[in-house]
C-alpha positions, 0 to 999 in steps of 0.5 A, spaced: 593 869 262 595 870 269 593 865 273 590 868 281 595 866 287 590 865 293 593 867 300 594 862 304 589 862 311 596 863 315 598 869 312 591 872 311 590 872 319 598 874 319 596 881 315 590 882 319 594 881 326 598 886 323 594 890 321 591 891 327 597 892 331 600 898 327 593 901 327 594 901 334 600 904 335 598 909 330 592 911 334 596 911 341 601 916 337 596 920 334 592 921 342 599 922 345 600 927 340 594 931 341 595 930 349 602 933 348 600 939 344 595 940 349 598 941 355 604 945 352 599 950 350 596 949 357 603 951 359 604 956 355 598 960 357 599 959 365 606 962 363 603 967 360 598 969 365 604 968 371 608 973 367 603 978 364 600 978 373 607 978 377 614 980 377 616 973 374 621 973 368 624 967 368 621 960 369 626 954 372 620 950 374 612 948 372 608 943 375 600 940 376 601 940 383 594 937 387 593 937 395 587 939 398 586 943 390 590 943 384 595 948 382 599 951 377 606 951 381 611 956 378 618 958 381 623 963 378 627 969 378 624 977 378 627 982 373 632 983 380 634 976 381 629 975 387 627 968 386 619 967 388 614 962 387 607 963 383 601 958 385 595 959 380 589 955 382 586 951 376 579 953 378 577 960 379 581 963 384 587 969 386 594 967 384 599 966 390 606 969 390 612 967 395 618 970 396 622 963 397 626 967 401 622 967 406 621 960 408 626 954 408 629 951 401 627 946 398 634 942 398 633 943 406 628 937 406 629 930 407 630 928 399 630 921 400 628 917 393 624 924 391 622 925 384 620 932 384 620 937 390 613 942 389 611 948 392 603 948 394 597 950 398 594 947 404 588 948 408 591 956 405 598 955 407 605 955 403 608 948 403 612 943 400 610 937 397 616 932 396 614 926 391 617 919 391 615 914 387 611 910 391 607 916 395 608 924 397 609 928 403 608 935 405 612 940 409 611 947 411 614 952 408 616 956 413 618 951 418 620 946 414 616 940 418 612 935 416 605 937 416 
């Protein structure tokens, strides 16, 4: 007959601690998971929405914007290569599309530390929304200055 080994105190409480630790890793990975695929089809269904609603056939950049409202921002290319803007609004609204022709580019700007350049609304006008790490600035489309 085999006799029954005990588990010592310390590694029962070793056990548990590990226990717990790979516990929440695997429900931090598990919410990330569900977190990513939900704003990839969120994603998905704006581009599709974007696409099937404006000339809009190639997508270099998508973003969340937020100034005064939130945003989809969109920029890409026309079937005739005219590069343009598509801003969809998270509520109810009407969608915004912008020749970028028709105001200052978005490398013109003062880039200093900025993490992502953004096209946006403000108070109803096209602006430009630089982002840095510690804050944001926005800037007016068509003249480029600060707003």
């Amino acid at each position: 007959m085999r006799k029954k080994q005990k588990i010592s105190l310390a590694d029962q409480i070793m056990i548990g601690s590990l226990s717990v630790v790979f516990a929440g890793f695997l429900a931090y990975f598990i919410y990330m998971g569900v977190a990513i695929q939900r704003l990839e089809s969120e994603r998905n269904q704006i581009v599709s929405i974007a696409k099937s609603k404006t000339d809009l056939k190639n997508i270099d950049t998508f973003n969340i914007v937020t100034t005064d409202k939130s945003y989809y921002s969109l920029l890409g290319t026309t079937a005739s290569g005219e590069k343009i803007g598509v801003l969809l609004p998270k509520a109810k609204g009407a969608i915004s599309v912008i020749k970028l022709s028709d105001g200052v580019g978005m490398y013109s700007l003062p880039q200093k530390g900025a993490t992502t350049i953004d096209l946006a609304l403000y108070k109803g006008k096209t602006v430009w929304e630089v982002n840095t790490k510690i804050d944001f600035k926005i800037y007016d489309f068509k003249t480029g200055k600060e707003v």
